[in-house]
C-alpha positions in Angstrom: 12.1 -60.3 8.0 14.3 -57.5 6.9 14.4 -53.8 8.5 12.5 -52.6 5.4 9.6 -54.7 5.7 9.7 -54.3 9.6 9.3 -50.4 8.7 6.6 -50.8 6.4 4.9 -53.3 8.5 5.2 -51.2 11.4 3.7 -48.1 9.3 1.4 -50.1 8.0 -0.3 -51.3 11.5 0.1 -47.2 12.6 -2.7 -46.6 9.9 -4.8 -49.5 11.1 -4.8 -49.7 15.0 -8.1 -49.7 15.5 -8.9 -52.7 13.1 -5.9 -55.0 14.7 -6.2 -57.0 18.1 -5.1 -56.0 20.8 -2.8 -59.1 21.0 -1.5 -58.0 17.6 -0.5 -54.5 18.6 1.3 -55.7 21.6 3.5 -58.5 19.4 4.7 -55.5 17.1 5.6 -53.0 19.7 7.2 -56.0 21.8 9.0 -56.6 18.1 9.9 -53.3 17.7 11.1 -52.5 21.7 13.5 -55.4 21.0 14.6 -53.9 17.4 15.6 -50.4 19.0 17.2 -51.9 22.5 19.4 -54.3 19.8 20.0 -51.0 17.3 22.0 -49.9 20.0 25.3 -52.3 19.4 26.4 -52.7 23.2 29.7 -54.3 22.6 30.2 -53.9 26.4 33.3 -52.4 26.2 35.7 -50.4 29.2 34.9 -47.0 29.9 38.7 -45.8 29.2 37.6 -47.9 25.0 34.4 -46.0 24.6 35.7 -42.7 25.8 38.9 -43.1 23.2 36.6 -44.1 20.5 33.8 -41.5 21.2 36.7 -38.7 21.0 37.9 -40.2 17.8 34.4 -40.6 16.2 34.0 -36.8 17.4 36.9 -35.9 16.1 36.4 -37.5 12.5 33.1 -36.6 12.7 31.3 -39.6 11.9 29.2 -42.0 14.4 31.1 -44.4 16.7 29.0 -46.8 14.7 30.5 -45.9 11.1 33.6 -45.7 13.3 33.7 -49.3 14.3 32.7 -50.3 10.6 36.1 -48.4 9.5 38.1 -50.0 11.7 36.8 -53.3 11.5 36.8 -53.5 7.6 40.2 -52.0 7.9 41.9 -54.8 10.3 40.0 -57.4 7.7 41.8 -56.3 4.7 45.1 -56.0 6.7 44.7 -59.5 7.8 43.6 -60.4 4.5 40.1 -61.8 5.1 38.6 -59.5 2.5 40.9 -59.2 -0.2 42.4 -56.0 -1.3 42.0 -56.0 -5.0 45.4 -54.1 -7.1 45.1 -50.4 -7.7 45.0 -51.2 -11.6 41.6 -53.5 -11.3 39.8 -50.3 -9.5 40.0 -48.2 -13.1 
């Protein structure tokens, strides 16, 4: 199940609580405790890493999440796992 449908089915159950089981309510919040705690993207890095990347996400002002998605898709097109299509094909 996607995040979309998680939202909707968690929006959903917020407009029915009392009709659902007990049992029910406590699979989705246990669902949905897990979804936030994972949201999070621990990579478990040294302090001295997440202090220079929280400076440069500061300073570029953008998350350290969109951050780490820059960075990433930038070392995979410079090592040629996602291929860097020629200026001319862009339009």
């Amino acid at each position: 199940m996607g995040p979309a449908n998680f939202a909707q089915e968690l929006l959903s159950a917020a407009d029915r609580t009392g009709e659902m089981s007990g049992s029910d309510l406590k699979a989705l919040l246990r669902r949905a405790a897990l979804v936030l705690r994972n949201a999070g993207c621990d990579l478990g890095m040294e302090a001295d890493i997440e202090e220079a990347l929280d400076g440069a996400a500061a300073e570029m002002r953008v998350s350290k999440t969109q951050l780490l998605q820059s960075i990433a898709m930038q070392w995979l097109i410079a090592n040629s796992h996602i291929p860097l299509y020629k200026m001319d094909d862009w339009g």
